[in-house]
C-alpha positions in Angstrom: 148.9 14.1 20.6 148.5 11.5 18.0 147.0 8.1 17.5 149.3 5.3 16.3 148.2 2.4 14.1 150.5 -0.7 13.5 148.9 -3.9 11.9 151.0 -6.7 10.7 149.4 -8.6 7.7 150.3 -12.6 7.7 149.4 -16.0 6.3 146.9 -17.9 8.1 148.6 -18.3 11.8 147.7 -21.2 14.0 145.1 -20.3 16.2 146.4 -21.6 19.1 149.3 -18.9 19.0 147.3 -16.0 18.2 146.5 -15.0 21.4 149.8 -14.9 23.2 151.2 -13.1 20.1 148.6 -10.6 20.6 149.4 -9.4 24.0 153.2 -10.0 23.5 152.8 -6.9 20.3 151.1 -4.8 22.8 153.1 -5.3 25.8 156.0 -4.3 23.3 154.3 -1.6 22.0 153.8 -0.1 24.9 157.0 -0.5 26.4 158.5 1.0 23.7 156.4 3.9 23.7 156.6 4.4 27.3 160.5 3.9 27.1 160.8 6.6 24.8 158.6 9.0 26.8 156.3 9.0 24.0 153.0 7.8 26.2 150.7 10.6 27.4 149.4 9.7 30.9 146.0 9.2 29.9 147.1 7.3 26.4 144.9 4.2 25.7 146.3 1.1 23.8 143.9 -1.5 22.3 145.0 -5.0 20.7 143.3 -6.8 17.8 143.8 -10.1 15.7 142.7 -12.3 13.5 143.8 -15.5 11.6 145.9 -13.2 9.4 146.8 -10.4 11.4 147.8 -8.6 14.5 147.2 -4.8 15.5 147.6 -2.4 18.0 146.1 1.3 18.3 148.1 3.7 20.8 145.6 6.8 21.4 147.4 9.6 23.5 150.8 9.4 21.4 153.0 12.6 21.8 154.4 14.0 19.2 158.2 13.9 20.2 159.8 13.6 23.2 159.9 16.4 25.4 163.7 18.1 25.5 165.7 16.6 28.6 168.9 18.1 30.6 171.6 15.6 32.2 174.8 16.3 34.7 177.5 14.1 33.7 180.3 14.0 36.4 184.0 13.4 34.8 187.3 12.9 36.3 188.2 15.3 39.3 189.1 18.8 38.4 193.0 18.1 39.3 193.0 15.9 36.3 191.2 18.1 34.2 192.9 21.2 34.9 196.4 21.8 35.3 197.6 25.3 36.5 193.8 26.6 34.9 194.7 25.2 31.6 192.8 22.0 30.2 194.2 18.8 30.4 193.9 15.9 27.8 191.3 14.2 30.2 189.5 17.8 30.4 188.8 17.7 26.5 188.0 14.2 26.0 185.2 14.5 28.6 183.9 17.6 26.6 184.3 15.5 23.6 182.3 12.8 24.9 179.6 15.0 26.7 179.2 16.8 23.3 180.3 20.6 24.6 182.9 22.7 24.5 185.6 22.2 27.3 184.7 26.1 28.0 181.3 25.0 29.2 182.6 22.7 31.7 181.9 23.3 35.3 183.2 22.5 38.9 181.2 20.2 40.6 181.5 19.8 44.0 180.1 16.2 46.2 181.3 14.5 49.4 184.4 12.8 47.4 185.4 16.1 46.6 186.0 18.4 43.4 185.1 17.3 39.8 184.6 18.6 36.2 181.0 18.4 35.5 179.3 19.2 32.3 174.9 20.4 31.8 173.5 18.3 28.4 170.7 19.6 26.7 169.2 16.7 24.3 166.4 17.7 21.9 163.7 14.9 21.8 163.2 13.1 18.8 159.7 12.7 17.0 157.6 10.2 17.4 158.0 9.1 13.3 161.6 9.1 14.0 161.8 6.8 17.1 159.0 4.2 15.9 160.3 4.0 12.5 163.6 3.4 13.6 162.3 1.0 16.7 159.4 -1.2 15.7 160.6 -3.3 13.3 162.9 -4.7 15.9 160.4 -4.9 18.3 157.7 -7.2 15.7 160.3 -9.5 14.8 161.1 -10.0 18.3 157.9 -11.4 19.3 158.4 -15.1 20.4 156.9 -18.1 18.7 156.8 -22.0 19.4 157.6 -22.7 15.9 158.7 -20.3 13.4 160.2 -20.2 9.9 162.5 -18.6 7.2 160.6 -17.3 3.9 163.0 -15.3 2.2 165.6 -16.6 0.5 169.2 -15.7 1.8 167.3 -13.4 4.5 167.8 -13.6 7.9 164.2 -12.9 9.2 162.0 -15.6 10.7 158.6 -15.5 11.9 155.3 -17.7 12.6 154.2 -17.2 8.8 155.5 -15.1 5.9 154.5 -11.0 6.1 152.3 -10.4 3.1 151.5 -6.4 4.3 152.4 -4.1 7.4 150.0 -0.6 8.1 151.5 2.2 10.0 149.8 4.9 10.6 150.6 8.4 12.6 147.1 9.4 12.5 147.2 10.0 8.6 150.5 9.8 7.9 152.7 6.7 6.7 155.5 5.8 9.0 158.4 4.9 6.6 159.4 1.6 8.1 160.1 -1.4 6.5 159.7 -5.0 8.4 161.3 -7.8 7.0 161.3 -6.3 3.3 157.7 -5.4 3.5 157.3 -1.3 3.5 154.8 0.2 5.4 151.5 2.2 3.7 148.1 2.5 4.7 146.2 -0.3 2.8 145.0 -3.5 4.8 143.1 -6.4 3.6 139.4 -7.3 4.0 138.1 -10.8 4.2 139.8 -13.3 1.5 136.7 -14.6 0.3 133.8 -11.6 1.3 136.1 -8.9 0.2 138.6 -10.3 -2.1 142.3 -9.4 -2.2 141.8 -5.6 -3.0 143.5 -3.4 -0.5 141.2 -1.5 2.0 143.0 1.8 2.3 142.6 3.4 5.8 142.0 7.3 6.0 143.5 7.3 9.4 144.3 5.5 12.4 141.5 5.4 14.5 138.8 4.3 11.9 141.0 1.4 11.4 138.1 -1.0 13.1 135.3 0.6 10.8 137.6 0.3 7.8 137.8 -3.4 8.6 134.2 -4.4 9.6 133.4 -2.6 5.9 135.7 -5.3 4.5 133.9 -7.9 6.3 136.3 -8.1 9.1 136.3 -8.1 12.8 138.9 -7.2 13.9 138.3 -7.0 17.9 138.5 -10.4 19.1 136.3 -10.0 22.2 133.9 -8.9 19.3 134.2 -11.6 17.8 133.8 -13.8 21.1 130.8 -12.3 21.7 129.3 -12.6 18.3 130.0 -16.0 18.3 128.4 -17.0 21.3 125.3 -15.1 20.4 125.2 -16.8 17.3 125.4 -20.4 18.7 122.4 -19.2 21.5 120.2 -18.3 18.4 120.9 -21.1 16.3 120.3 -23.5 18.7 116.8 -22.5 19.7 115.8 -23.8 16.4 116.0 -27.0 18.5 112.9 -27.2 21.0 114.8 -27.6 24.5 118.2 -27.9 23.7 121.2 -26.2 24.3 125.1 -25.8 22.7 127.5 -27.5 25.1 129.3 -24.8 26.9 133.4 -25.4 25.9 135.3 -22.4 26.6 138.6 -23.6 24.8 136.8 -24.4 21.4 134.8 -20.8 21.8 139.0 -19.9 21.8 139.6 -21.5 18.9 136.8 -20.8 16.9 137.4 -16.8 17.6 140.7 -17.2 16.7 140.2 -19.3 13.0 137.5 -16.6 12.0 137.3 -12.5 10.5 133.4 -12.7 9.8 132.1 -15.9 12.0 128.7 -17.1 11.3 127.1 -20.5 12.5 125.3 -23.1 11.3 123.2 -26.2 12.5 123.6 -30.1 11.7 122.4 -33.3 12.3 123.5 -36.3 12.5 121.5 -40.1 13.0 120.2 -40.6 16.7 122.0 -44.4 16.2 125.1 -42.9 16.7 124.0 -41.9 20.2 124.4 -45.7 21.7 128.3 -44.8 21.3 129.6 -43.1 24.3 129.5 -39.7 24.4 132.8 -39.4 25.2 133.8 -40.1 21.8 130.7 -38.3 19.9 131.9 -35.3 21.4 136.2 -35.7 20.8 135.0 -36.3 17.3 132.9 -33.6 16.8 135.0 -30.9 19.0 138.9 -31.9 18.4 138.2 -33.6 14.9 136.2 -31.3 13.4 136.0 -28.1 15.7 131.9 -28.5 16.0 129.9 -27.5 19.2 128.2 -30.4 20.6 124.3 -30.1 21.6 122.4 -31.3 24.0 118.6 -31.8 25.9 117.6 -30.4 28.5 118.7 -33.5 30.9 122.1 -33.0 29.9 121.9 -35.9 27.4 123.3 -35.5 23.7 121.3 -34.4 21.4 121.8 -35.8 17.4 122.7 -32.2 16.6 125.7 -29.8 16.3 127.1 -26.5 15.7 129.8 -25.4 13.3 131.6 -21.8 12.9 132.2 -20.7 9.7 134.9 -18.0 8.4 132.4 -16.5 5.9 128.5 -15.7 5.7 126.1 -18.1 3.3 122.8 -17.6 1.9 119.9 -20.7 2.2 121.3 -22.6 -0.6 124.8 -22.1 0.2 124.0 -23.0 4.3 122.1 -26.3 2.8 125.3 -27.0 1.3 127.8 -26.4 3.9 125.8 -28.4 6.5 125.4 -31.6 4.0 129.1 -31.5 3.5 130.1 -31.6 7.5 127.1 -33.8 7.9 128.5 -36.2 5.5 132.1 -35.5 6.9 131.0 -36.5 10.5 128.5 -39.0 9.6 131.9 -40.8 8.6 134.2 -39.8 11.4 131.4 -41.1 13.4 131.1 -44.5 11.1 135.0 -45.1 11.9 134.3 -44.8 16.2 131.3 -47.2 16.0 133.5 -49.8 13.9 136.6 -49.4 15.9 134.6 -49.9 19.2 132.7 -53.0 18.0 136.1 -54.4 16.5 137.9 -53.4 20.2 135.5 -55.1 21.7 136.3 -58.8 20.3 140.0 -58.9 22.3 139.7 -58.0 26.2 141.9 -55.5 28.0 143.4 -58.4 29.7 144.3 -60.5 26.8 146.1 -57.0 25.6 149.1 -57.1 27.9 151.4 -59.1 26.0 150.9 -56.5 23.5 152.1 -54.1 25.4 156.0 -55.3 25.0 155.0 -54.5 21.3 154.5 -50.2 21.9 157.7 -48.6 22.8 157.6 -45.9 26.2 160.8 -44.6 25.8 163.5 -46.0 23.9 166.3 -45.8 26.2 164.1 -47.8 29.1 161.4 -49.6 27.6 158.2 -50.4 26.3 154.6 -50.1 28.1 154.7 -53.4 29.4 157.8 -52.6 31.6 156.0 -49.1 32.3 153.1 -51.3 33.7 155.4 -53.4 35.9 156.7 -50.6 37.0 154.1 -48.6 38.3 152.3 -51.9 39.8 156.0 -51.9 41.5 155.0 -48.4 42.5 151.0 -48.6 43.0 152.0 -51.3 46.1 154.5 -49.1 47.9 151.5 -46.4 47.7 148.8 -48.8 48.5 151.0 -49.6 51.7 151.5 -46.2 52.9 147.7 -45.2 52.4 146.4 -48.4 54.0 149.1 -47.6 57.1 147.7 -43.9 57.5 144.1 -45.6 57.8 142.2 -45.2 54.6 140.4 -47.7 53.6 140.2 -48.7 49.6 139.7 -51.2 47.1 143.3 -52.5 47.0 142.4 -55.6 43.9 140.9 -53.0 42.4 143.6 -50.5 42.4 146.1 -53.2 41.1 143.8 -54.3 38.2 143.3 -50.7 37.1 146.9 -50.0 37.1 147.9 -53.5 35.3 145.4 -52.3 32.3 145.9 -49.0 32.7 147.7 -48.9 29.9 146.3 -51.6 27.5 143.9 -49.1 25.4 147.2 -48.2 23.6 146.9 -50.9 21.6 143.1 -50.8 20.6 142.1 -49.1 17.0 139.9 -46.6 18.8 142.3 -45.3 20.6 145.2 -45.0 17.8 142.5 -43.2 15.9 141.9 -40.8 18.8 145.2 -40.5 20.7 143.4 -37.9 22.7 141.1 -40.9 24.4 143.7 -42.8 25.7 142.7 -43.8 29.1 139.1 -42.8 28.4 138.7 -45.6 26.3 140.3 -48.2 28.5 138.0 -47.0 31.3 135.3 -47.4 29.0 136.0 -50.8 27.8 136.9 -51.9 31.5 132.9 -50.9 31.9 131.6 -52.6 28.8 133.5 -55.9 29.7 132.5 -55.9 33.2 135.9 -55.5 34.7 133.8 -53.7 37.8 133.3 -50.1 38.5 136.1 -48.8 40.8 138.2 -50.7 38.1 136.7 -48.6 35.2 136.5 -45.6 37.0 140.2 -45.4 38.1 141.4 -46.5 34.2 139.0 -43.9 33.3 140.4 -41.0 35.4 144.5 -42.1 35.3 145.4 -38.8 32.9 142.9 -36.5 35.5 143.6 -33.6 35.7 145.2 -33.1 33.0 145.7 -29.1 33.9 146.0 -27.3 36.8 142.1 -26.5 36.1 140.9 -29.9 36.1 139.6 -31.7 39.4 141.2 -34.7 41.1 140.1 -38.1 40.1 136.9 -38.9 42.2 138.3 -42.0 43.8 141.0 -43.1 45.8 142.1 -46.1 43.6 142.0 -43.4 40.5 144.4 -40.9 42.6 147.1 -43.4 44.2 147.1 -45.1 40.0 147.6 -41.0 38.8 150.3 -40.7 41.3 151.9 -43.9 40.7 152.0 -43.2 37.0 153.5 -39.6 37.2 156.0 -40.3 39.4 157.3 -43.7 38.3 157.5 -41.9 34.7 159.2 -38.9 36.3 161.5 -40.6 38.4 162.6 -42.8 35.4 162.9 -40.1 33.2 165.4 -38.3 35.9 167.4 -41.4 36.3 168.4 -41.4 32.7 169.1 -37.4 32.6 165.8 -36.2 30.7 165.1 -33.7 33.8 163.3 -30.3 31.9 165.6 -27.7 31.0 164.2 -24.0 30.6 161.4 -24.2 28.5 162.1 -27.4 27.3 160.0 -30.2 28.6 159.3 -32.7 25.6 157.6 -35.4 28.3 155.8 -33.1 29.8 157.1 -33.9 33.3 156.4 -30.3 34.7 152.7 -31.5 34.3 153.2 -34.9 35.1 154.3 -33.1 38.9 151.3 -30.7 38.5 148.9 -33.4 38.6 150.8 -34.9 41.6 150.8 -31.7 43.5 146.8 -31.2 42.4 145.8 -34.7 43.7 147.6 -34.4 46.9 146.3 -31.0 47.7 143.0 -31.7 46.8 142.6 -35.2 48.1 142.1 -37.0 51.4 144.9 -38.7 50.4 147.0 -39.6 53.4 150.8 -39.1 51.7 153.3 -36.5 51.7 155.8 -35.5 48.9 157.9 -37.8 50.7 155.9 -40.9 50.6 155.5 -40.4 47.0 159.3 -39.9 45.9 160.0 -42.9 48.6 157.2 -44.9 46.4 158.8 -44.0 43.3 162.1 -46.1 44.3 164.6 -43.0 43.5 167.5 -43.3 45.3 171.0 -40.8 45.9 171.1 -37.8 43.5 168.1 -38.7 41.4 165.9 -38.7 44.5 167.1 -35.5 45.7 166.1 -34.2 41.8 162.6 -35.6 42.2 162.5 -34.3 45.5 163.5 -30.7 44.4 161.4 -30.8 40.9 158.3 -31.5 43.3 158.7 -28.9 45.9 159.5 -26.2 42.6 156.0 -27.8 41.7 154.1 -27.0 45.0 155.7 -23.3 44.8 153.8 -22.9 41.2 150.7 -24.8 42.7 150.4 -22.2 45.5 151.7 -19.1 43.5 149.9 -19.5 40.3 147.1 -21.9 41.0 146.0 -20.8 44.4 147.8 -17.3 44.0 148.8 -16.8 46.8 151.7 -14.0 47.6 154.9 -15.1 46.6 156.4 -13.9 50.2 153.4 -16.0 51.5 154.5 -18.9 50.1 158.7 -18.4 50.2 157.4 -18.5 54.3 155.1 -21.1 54.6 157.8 -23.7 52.6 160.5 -22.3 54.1 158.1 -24.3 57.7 157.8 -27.8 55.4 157.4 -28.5 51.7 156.2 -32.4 52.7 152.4 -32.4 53.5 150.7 -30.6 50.9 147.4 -29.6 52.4 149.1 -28.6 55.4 150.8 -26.1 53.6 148.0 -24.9 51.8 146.1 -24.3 54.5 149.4 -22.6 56.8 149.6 -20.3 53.6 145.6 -19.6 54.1 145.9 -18.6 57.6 149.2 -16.5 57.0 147.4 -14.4 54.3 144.6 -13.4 56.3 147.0 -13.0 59.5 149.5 -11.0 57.4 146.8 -8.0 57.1 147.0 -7.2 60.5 149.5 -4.7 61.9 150.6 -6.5 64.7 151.9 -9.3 62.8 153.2 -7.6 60.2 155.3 -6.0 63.2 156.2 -9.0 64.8 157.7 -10.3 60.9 159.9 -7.5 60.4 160.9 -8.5 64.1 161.6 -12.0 63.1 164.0 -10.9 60.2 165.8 -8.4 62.6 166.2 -11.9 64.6 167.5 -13.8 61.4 169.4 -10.8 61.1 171.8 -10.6 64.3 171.4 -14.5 64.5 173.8 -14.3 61.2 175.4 -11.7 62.0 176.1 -13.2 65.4 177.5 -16.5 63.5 179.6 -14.7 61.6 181.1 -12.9 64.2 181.6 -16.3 66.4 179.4 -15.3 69.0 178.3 -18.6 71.0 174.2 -18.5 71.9 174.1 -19.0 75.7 171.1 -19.5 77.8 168.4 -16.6 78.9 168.7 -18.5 82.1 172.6 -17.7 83.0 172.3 -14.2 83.6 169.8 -11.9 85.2 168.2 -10.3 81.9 166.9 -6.6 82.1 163.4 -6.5 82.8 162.6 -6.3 78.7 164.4 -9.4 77.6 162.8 -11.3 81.3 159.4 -9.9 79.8 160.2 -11.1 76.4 161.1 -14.6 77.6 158.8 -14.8 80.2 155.9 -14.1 77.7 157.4 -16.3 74.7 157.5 -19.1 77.4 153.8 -19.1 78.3 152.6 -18.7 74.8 154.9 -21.5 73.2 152.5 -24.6 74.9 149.6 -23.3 73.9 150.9 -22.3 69.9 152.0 -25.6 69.9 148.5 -27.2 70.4 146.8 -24.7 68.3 149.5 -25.8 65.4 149.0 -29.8 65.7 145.5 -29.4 65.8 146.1 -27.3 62.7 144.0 -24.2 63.7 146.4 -22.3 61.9 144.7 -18.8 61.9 144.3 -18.8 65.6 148.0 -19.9 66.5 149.0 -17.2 64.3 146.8 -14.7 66.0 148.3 -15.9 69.0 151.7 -15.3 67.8 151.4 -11.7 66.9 150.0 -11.2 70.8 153.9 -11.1 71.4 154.3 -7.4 69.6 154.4 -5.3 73.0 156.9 -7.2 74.3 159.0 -7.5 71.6 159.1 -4.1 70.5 160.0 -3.4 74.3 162.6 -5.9 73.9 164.3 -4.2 70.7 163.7 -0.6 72.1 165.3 -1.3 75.6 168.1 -3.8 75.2 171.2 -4.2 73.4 171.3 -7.5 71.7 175.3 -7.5 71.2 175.6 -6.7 74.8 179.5 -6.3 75.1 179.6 -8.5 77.9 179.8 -12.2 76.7 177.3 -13.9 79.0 174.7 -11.3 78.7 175.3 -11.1 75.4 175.2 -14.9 74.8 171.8 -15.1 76.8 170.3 -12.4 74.4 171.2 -14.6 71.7 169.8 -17.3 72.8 166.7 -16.0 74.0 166.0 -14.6 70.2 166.6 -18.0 69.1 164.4 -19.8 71.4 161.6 -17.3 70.1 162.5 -17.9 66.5 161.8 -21.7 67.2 159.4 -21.6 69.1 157.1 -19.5 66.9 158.1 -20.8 62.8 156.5 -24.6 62.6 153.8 -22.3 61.0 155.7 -20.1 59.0 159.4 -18.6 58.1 158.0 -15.0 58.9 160.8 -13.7 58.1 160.0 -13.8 54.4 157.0 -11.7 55.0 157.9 -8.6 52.7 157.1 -5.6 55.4 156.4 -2.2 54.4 
C-alpha cells in the first residue's frame, strides 16, 4: 500500500468558500478511490487548506486494482449457433466481450439457453487510474463564483492554479490540471518563506514540509492555535476576556498559513456609542475580536489575526496602523449617529418613496403600507386566539420599521439595518416594546438564531417575511434550484423558526391568509411554507425524514403541534410494538389501494358477522378510539401513541387469521371497511405508514 498526496496551489481564495471546497476535494477523492477499488479497508484520508491551497492525503492506497472476472450473458444459443457452426450474432458477442467465439459457453437460466462468455480484466495501477481521473474530479469541484484565466482555454475555477503536488508516496504522478503539471514542490508562506519551492521528499511528511515553510497546513491546527493565541494575549488585560464569535474564529482560520495575534486599543469615549456598532465595526469591517470586562461590558481593547509573525518593533507598528484604521471607522459611526439623530424616524417616512424595494412593485414606503396591511390581519388573529399585546405598539414598530434605510449610519453599515432603527427608536423615546420590536424585525436571521423576545417583534417578523414573499410570488420571482436572489427560502425559515418557537397563537394558515395571497399564488406560498417546515424539522430539529414525511402527512398547519407529534413519534418509533403496528398500517394503505383499484366498495364491519379476529380487531379499535382521541386534543402525544401500539395482538391476529379480499362481497366489503375505520381512527397523530420498518 501507498500513501497519496494531492495539493492544489491557488491565488488567494475567499475565505468564506474554503471550507466547503475542502470537503467537496475529499469527498471526491475518496469516491474516486473507492470507485476504483483502490481504498484499503483500513485507508485513512485527511483534508487540509489554506488561503492558497487545498490537499488531501489518502494513507492505505493499493497499488492497483485487484484482477476481476465477469459473466456476460448474450443472445440465446439458437441465435448464436446454427447447426454447431457460429452465427454472425455468435462472433459479434465475442468481439464485444473481448474473446474468441471458441471460448464461448452455454449458459443455462429460467428463460432458457444462452451463449455466455467468462472475462478476465487485469486491474489497472493506481498511477494509471488517478492520473487519468483527478484532473476531472478538481475541476469539478463546485464554486459560487468562478472564472476563466487562460486565454482561449476552457477551464474555470475559483482563482487561477499557480502549482499542483502529486505524490504516490515518492513518486510524481504525471498529471496535468488545467495546463499546470504535476511535481513535488509546494510553496511556503509568501512573505515568511518567500516564493522558493518547498520540495516534498514524500507524501506523508507533506504537513512537516509545510510547517518548515511557515505554513499550517491543518486547519483545525490552525483553529486551535488561534484560539490559544487570543486566550494569551488577552490576559495582558487584568479581567478581561476576547468576545467568543465562532464565525470570525472561521474566518480568521481560513485568511491565515502562520496566524499570530496582536492587541489594540482604542479611546474609552468611543464606548458611549452602542456596542452594537463598536463591535460590526471592529468584527465585519475590520475582522478584529472584540474585548470585554468581566461584567460583560466592552472593553476599549481588541484583537487582530495576523497572516505572518512580527517582532516588538514590527508588532508596535502593526497595532498603530489598525489602531489608527479603527480609530477612524469608529470617528465615521459617532458622526453618523449624532448627524441621524437631528431628523426623527417619523419624519423619515416620506423618504421612504425615495429607496426602491423592488422595481417591478415598489419602493419601501409601499413595503411599509403593506405590511401595516398585513401586521392588522395578524394582530386580529392573535388578539382572537387570546394573547394579549401591545397592539399601538406593534403598528408604530412596523410603520418605522423600515425608516433606518434612509439614515447615514445605516448606508455605511448595511449590515445594521434594523439594529439601528431599534436603536434610534430608544434614543428618541419612541417607547420600549417599540424599540425592541424595530430592533429584532430581521431576528433570526438563521436557523441558529432565537426568536425575537416579544410578541410585537415576532407578529412585525412574520408580517415582513410573508408580505415580501407573497409579493415576490405574485410577480413570478418564486426560488428556482439554487437560485434564491431575495432570499425568500430564509425569509420562510424565519417564519417557520418564530412559529415553532413562540407562543404565538397562528398557524401556517393564518399567516398565508394575513398575507392577502389569493388563487394560485396562495397555494405557492402555501406549498413554499410547508417545504420550509419539512427542512425546519429535518435539518434544524433533525428529526428522521420518515418521522417527518408521517407527522405532515397528519397536518402541516400548527407548527408546534407538529413538532411536538414528531417528538413523541421518535421516541414511540423505538419500540417494537409500534414499529409492528406501522408496517401494519402500510399493509392497510396497501389493500385500501389496491381495493380502489380493483372497485371494491368499503362496506360496514357491522353488516356481516366477522370471524372472531376481525370482531376482536374492531371490538378493540372501538374502545381505544375515545380515549386516543382525548389523549391527542390534550396533546399528550407520547401516551396516545403508546396507546396505539397496545392494538399489535390483535392486529397481527387479524392479518394472520382472516382474508381481507374475502371473495364474498359483503364480507369482503366489511373487512374493508373495518381496516379503514382503524386507519382513521388512529393517524390525527401520524401517517404511520411512512414509518420506514425493518
Amino acid at each position: 500500500m501507498a500513501d497519496f498526496l494531492l495539493e492544489i496551489g491557488l491565488e488567494e481564495v475567499p475565505a468564506r468558500m474554503i471550507a466547503g471546497a475542502e470537503v467537496e476535494l475529499g469527498r471526491r477523492v475518496r469516491e474516486l478511490l473507492t470507485r476504483e477499488r483502490l481504498l484499503a479497508s483500513d485507508a485513512r484520508l485527511t483534508t487540509y487548506s489554506t488561503p492558497r491551497r487545498l490537499a488531501v492525503l489518502a494513507e492505505g492506497v493499493l497499488s492497483s486494482q485487484s484482477d476481476t472476472e465477469e459473466q456476460l450473458t448474450g443472445p440465446s444459443w439458437k441465435v448464436a449457433f446454427k447447426d454447431g457452426a457460429p452465427t454472425a450474432a455468435a462472433e459479434a458477442f465475442a468481439k464485444k466481450a473481448g474473446v474468441a467465439v471458441s471460448e464461448l459457453e452455454k449458459v443455462t437460466n429460467a428463460k432458457g439457453e444462452y451463449v455466455g462468455a467468462t472475462v478476465r480484466r487485469a486491474g489497472r495501477s493506481a498511477a494509471e487510474l488517478l492520473t487519468a481521473e483527478l484532473p476531472k474530479e478538481v475541476l469539478g469541484i463546485y464554486w459560487a463564483k468562478n472564472m476563466y484565466w487562460r486565454a482561449g482555454k476552457p477551464e474555470r475555477f475559483v482563482r487561477p492554479l499557480r502549482w499542483v503536488v502529486a505524490l504516490l508516496d515518492a513518486s510524481v504522478l504525471p498529471l496535468e490540471i488545467a495546463g499546470i503539471s504535476a511535481g513535488n514542490a509546494s510553496r511556503g508562506h509568501r512573505v515568511l518563506h518567500g516564493e522558493k519551492p518547498v520540495a516534498l521528499s514524500d507524501a506523508k511528511s507533506y504537513c512537516e514540509h509545510l510547517r518548515a515553510a511557515r505554513v499550517v497546513v491543518d486547519t483545525s491546527e490552525r483553529r486551535h492555535s488561534i484560539r490559544k493565541a487570543l486566550d494569551a494575549t488577552t490576559r495582558s488585560v487584568p479581567g478581561a476576556r476576547w468576545r467568543e464569535d465562532a464565525p470570525l474564529v472561521e474566518t480568521v482560520v481560513h485568511l491565515t498559513e502562520w496566524p499570530t495575534v496582536i492587541l489594540g486599543s482604542f479611546e474609552p469615549e468611543y464606548l458611549a456609542l452602542p456596542e452594537e456598532v463598536l463591535v460590526t465595526v471592529m468584527r465585519d469591517h475590520q475582522k478584529y475580536f472584540a474585548v470585554e470586562q468581566e461584567d460583560g461590558k466592552l472593553a476599549p481593547h481588541f484583537l487582530t489575526v495576523l497572516n505572518t509573525e512580527v517582532d516588538d518593533e514590527g508588532c508596535d507598528i502593526v497595532r498603530h496602523g489598525n489602531e489608527r484604521v479603527l480609530r477612524a471607522r469608529f470617528k465615521d459611526a459617532q458622526f453618523f449617529w449624532d448627524f441621524d439623530q437631528k431628523t426623527p424616524l417619523a419624519e423619515r417616512l416620506e423618504s421612504l418613496k425615495n429607496v426602491t424595494f423592488q422595481k417591478e412593485l415598489g419602493s419601501y414606503h409601499w413595503k411599509t403600507q403593506e405590511n401595516l396591511r398585513v401586521a392588522r390581519e395578524l394582530a386580529a388573529a392573535t388578539k382572537a386566539a387570546g394573547l394579549e399585546f401591545d397592539e399601538p405598539a406593534l403598528m408604530k414598530a412596523v410603520e418605522l420599521a423600515k425608516t433606518d434605510l434612509t439614515t447615514e449610519l445605516v448606508k455605511e453599515f448595511t449590515e445594521l439595518q434594523g439594529v439601528i432603527g431599534g436603536l434610534y427608536a430608544r434614543a428618541q423615546h419612541l417607547g420600549e416594546r417599540v424599540s425592541l420590536a424595530i430592533y429584532d424585525q430581521y431576528t433570526p436571521a438563521s436557523t441558529e438564531d432565537d426568536a425575537p423576545v416579544s410578541v410585537e417583534g415576532q407578529l412585525l417578523g412574520i408580517a415582513d417575511r410573508i408580505q415580501t414573499i407573497a409579493a415576490m410570488f405574485s410577480i413570478g420571482s418564486a426560488p428556482t434550484g439554487s437560485k434564491d436572489p431575495f432570499a425568500l427560502r430564509r425569509a420562510a425559515n424565519g417564519i417557520v423558526k418564530i412559529l415553532a418557537e413562540s407562543e404565538l397563537p397562528l398557524a401556517l394558515g393564518d399567516v398565508v391568509a394575513a398575507s392577502g395571497a389569493e388563487g394560485a399564488n396562495k397555494e405557492q406560498v402555501t406549498a413554499f411554507l410547508r417545504e420550509r417546515l419539512h427542512f425546519y424539522l429535518k435539518d434544524v430539529r433533525c428529526f428522521d425524514y420518515d418521522v417527518v414525511n408521517a407527522v405532515l402527512a397528519a397536518g402541516a398547519d400548527d407548527i408546534r403541534d407538529a413538532n411536538a407529534r414528531a417528538e413523541a413519534l421518535s421516541v414511540a418509533r423505538k419500540s417494537a410494538d409500534f414499529a409492528a403496528i406501522s408496517a401494519a398500517f402500510k399493509r392497510i394503505k396497501n389493500i385500501l389501494r389496491q381495493a380502489e383499484e380493483k372497485g371494491f366498495a368499503l362496506g360496514s364491519p357491522k353488516s356481516v358477522t366477522l370471524a372472531a379476529e376481525a370482531q376482536q380487531l374492531a371490538d378493540a379499535a372501538a374502545a381505544l378510539a375515545p380515549e386516543v382521541t382525548l389523549l391527542r386534543q390534550a396533546h399528550a402525544y407520547a401516551k396516545a401513541l403508546a396507546e396505539i401500539a397496545t392494538l399489535r395482538p390483535a392486529v397481527d391476529a387479524f392479518f394472520d387469521k382472516v382474508m381481507v379480499l374475502d371473495p364474498d362481497e359483503a364480507v369482503r366489503g366489511a373487512h374493508l371497511g373495518l381496516i379503514d375505520e382503524v386507519l382513521r381512527s388512529f393517524s390525527g397523530i401520524a401517517d404511520f405508514s411512512e414509518i420506514v420498518t425493518a
